[in-house]
N, C-alpha and C positions, 0 to 999 in steps of 0.2 A: 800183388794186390794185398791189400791189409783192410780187415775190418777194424771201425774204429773199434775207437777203447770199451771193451765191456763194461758197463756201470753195474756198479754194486745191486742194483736195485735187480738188475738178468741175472746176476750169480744167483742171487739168494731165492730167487723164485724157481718152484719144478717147470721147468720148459720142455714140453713132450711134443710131438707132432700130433698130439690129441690133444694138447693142453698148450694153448700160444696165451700169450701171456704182451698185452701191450705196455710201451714204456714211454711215458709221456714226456720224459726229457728228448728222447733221441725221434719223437715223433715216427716211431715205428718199431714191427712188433722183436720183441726178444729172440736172438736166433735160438736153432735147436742144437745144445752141447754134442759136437761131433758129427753133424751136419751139415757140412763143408761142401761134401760132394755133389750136394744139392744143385751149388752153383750151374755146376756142367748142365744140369735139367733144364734152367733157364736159358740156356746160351744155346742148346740145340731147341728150344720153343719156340728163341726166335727164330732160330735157322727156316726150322718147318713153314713158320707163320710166315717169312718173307719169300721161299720155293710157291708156296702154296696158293698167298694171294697174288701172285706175278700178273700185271698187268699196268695200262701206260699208268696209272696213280697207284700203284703198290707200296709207295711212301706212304699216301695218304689211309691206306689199308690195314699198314703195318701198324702205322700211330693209331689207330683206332683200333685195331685188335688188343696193342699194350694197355690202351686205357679201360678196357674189357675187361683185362686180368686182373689189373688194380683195381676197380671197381671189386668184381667176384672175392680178390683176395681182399678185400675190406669188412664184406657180409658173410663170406663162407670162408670155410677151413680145409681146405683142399692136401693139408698136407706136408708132403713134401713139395709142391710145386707153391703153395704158400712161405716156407721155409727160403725157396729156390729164390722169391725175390726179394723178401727181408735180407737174405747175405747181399746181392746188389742193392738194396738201398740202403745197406748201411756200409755200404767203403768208401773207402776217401774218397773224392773226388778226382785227384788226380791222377789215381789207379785206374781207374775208369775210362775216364777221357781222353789222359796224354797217351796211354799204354796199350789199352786195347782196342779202342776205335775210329781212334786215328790212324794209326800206320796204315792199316788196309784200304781205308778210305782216299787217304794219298796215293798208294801207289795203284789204285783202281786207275784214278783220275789222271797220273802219269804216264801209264802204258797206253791211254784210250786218247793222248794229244798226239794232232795229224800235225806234225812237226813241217813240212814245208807253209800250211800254213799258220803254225804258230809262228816262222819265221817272220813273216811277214807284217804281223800285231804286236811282236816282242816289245816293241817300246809304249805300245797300247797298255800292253798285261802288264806288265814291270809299274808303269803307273797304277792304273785301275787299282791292283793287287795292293799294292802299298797304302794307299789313299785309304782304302777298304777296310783292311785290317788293321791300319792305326787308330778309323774312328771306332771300330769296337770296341777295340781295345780298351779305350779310353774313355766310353760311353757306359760300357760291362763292368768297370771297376764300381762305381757309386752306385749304380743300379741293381748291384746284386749283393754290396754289403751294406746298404743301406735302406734301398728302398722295398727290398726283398729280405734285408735282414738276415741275413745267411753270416755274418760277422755274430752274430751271436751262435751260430750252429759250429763254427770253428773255422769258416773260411779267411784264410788272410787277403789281403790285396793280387797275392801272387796268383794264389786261384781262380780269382774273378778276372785277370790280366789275360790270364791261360784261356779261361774260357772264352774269351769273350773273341782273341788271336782263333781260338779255335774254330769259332761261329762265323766272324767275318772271313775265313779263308774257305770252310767248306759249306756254306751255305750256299756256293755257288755252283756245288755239283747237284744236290736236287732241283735248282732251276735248270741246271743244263740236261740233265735227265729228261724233266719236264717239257725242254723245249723240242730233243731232238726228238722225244714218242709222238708232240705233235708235225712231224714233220719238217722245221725249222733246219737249215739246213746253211754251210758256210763260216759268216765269220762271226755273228751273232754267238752259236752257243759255244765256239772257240774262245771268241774272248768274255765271254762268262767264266768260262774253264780255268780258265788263266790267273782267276783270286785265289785257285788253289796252290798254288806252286811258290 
């Protein structure tokens, strides 16, 4: 994981954990020099935050708890747990998504396919899967460096490509999530499951 580039403008300012200091280039606040450790605070908060609201929409819990903390951490000074998510919002992009929250997410999604009947829809998923994540793919590129402007934040096309590969293949575990808490049961949230692989 690499934060991006520190701009001259965080050097040169006292950055304390009583003194946050916003940077209006990188749209977010200056990290705290040697404050690194932080990170780990964030990554067990969410841990907590998703053990904690467990229930059939705990997605929908979890994303609403996040936008709780960004809120908080926009009006108040919390700290280190302030610190904890300025270092995640200031890493590349690709650190984040390809590295850390993906892998687990795949291989959640791999060990929890009931293989005789994935037999069965393999040439279902194989499609589906493809169709899926090519129009992401391909929808994610202009949309996010352009109409989202993130090509001026430093994003190249390869990121927007990634993410977007990323989105259309796992966006089908939170529906499949969603479908099996409501009971749904079969080849329905199988071949849902199936744009992850």
């Amino acid at each position: 994981m690499e934060l991006q580039d520190t701009n001259s403008f965080c050097l040169s300012q006292n950055v304390t954990y009583e003194h946050r200091v916003y940077d209006p280039d990188s749209l977010n606040w200056c990290p705290v020099p040697g404050g690194g450790a932080d990170a780990l605070l964030f990554a067990g908060l969410a841990v907590f935050c998703s053990c904690a609201l467990y229930s059939k929409l705990s997605a929908v819990w979890v994303l609403l708890a996040g936008a709780l903390f960004q809120v908080a951490n926009v009006y108040l000074n919390m700290n280190h747990f302030s610190n904890a998510l300025t270092i995640w919002l200031g890493m590349h992009p690709s650190a984040i998504f390809f590295q850390i929250f993906l892998p687990p997410l795949l291989l959640d999604s791999a060990v929890r396919v009931d293989f005789f009947l994935f037999k069965k829809i393999a040439v279902h998923c194989l499609l589906f899967a493809s169709l899926n994540v090519l129009v992401a793919t391909l929808a994610f590129i202009p949309l996010m460096l352009y109409g989202l402007n993130l090509a001026a934040a430093g994003w190249r096309p390869v990121d927007a490509a990634l993410f977007g590969a990323m989105l259309g293949s796992t966006d089908a575990v939170a529906v499949t999530a969603i479908l099996k808490a409501g009971g749904a049961d079969g080849r329905q949230p199988q071949l849902q499951q199936c744009t992850v692989k």
